[in-house]
C-alpha positions as CSV (number, residue, x, y, z in Angstrom):
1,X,-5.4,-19.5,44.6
2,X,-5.0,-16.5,41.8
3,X,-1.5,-14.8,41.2
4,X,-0.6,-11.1,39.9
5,X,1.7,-12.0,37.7
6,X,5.3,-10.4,38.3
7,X,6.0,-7.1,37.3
8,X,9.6,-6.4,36.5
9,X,11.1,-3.0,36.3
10,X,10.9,-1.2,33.1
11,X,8.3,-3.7,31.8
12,X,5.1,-2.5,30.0
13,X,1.5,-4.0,30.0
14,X,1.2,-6.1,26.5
15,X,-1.3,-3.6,24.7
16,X,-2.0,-4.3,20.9
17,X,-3.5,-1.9,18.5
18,X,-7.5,-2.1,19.3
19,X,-8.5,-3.0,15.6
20,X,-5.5,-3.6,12.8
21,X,-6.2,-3.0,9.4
22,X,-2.7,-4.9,8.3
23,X,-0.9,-8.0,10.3
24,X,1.9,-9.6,9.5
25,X,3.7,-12.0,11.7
26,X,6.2,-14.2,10.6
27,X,9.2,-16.4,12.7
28,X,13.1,-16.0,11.2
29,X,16.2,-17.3,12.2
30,X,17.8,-16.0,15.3
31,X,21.0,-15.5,12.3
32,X,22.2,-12.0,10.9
33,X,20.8,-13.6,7.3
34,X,17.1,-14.1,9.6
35,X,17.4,-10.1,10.6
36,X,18.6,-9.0,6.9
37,X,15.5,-10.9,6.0
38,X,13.0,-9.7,8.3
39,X,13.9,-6.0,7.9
40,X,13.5,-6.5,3.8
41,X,10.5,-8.1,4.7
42,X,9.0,-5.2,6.7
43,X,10.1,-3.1,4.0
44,X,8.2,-4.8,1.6
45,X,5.0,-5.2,4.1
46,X,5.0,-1.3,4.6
47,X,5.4,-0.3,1.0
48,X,2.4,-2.1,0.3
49,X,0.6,-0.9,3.3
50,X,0.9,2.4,1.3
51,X,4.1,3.9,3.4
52,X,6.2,4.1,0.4
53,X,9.6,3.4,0.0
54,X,12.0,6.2,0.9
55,X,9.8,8.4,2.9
56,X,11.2,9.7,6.2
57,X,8.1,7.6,7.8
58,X,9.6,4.5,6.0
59,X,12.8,4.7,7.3
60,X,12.5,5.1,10.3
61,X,10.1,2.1,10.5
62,X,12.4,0.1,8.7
63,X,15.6,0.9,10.6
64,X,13.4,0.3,14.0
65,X,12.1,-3.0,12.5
66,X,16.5,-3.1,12.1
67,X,17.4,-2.6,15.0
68,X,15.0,-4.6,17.3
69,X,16.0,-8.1,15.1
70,X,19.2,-7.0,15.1
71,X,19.5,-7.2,19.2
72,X,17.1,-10.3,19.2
73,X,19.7,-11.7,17.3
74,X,22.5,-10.7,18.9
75,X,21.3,-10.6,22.7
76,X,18.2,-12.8,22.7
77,X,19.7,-15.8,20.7
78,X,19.3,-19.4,22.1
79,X,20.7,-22.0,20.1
80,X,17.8,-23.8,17.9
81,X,15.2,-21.1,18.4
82,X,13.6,-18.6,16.1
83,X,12.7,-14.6,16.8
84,X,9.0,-13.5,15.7
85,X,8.7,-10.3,14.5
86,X,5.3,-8.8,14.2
87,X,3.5,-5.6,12.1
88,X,0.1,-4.2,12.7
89,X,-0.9,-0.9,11.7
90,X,-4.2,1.1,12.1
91,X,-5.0,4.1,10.3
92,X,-2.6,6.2,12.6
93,X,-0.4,3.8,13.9
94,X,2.5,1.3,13.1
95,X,3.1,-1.4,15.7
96,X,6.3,-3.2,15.8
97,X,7.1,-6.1,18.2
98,X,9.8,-8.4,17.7
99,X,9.8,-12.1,20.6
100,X,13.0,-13.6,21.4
101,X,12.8,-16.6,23.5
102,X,15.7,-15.2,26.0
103,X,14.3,-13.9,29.5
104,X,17.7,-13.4,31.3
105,X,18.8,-10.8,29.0
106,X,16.6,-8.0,29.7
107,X,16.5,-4.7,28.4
108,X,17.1,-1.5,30.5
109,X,14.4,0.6,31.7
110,X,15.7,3.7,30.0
111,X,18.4,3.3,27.2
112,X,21.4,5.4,28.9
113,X,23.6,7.8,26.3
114,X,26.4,5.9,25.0
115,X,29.4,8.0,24.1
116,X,29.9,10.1,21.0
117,X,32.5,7.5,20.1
118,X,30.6,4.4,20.9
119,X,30.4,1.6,18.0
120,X,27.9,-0.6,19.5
121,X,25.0,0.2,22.0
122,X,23.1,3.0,19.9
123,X,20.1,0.8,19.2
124,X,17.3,1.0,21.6
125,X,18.7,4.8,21.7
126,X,17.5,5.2,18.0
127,X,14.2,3.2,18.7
128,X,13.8,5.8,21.5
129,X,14.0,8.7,19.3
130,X,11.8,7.2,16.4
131,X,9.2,5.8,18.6
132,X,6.2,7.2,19.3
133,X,6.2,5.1,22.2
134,X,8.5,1.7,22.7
135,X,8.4,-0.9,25.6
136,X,8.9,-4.3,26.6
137,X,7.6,-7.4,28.8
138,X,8.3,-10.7,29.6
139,X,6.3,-13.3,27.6
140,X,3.4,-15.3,30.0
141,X,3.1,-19.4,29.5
142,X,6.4,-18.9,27.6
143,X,10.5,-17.9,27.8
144,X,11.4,-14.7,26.6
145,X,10.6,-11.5,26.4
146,X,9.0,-9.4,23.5
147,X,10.3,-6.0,22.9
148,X,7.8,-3.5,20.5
149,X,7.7,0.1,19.6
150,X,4.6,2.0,17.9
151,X,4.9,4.9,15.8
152,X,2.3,7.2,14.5
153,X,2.0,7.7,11.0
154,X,1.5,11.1,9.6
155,X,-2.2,12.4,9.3
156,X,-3.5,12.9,5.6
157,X,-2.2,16.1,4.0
158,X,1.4,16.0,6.7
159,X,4.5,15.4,4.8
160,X,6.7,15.5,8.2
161,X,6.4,12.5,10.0
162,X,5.0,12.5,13.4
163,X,8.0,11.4,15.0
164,X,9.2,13.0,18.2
165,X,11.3,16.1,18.2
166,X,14.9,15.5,17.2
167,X,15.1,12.6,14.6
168,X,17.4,10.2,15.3
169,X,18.0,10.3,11.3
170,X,19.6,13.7,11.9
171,X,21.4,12.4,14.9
172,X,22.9,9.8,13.1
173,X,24.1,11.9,10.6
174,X,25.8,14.2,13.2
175,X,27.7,11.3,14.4
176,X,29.3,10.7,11.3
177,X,27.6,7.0,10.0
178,X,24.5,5.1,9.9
179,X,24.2,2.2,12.3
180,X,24.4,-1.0,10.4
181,X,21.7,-2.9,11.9
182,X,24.0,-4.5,14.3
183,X,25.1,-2.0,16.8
184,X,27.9,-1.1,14.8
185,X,28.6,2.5,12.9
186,X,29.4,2.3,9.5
187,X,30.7,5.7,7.9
C-alpha cells in the first residue's frame, strides 16, 4: 500500500537549488548564543562566496539568515535539540533553510501585518519582503519542520539588488529601529 504524504496548508514542496556551487550546513544550539553564531557564520560564508560585506545583497541575506534562527530558537525550541541551518548558492541564487525539530508550531500561510507599533512578530514579514521566494514544509522520516527562503543575487554589472519592490530595509527604517534578530525593535 503507497501513501501521498500529507499536505498541510501553507506548506511548499522541498525543492533545492538544481546544482550549488557553495554548501554550507552546520547544526547550532537551539540558544540566542547558537542564532548570534549562526548569523556570523552566514556572514562569513557569504563574504567569501564573493557577496561582500555591507552590500544591500549582504544584508539582507544576513538579516534573513537572522531572523529564521532567531524564530527556530524562539518557537521551534525543544529542550536538548539543535536547529540546522543550511546555505547553497548557484550563480543567481542564495538558498536559505534553517530545520527545527518542532512540528506543532507551524508557521502561517501568509505572514499577516502586525501593527505599526508591534515589538515582536515582524520576522517572517521581513523574510517576505527580502525573499525572492520563502516557504516551508514539514520534515518526512523526522519531527519538525524546515522553513527556507531563496533570494536572487544581482546579475553581473547590477548594483541594486534583485530583491522585490519595497525593501524591507527601507521599511524598517520607516518604523523607527532595526529588528534585533529576535522579534524585538531596537531604535
Amino acid at each position: 500500500m503507497t501513501s501521498e504524504p500529507r499536505t498541510l496548508p501553507g506548506t511548499t514542496a522541498p525543492t533545492q537549488l538544481s546544482h550549488p556551487i557553495d554548501d554550507f550546513v552546520m547544526r547550532f544550539s537551539s540558544t540566542p548564543r547558537g542564532a548570534r553564531l549562526a548569523r556570523r557564520l552566514a556572514a562569513l560564508r557569504l563574504h567569501e562566496w564573493g557577496v561582500p560585506y555591507d552590500s544591500e545583497v549582504h544584508d539582507a541575506l544576513t538579516l534573513i539568515v537572522a531572523e529564521l534562527c532567531a524564530n527556530a530558537v524562539q518557537h521551534g525550541h525543544v529542550a536538548g535539540r539543535d536547529f540546522r541551518l543550511r546555505l547553497a548558492a548557484d550563480a543567481a541564487t542564495v538558498r536559505i533553510e534553517v530545520t527545527d525539530t518542532r512540528t506543532e508550531r507551524l508557521p502561517a500561510p501568509g505572514p499577516a501585518p502586525a501593527p505599526a507599533d508591534a515589538e515582536t512578530g515582524c520576522g517572517l514579514l521581513l523574510v517576505a519582503r527580502l525573499a525572492t521566494r520563502w516557504g516551508w514544509y514539514v520534515r518526512i522520516g523526522a519531527p519538525g519542520k524546515t522553513v527556507w527562503a531563496e533570494c536572487a543575487l544581482p546579475k553581473e554589472g547590477e548594483t541594486a539588488p534583485a530583491f522585490r519592490s519595497g525593501s524591507a530595509m527601507d521599511w524598517s527604517v520607516g518604523r523607527g529601529g532595526y529588528p534585533d534578530g529576535f522579534g524585538a525593535w531596537r531604535s
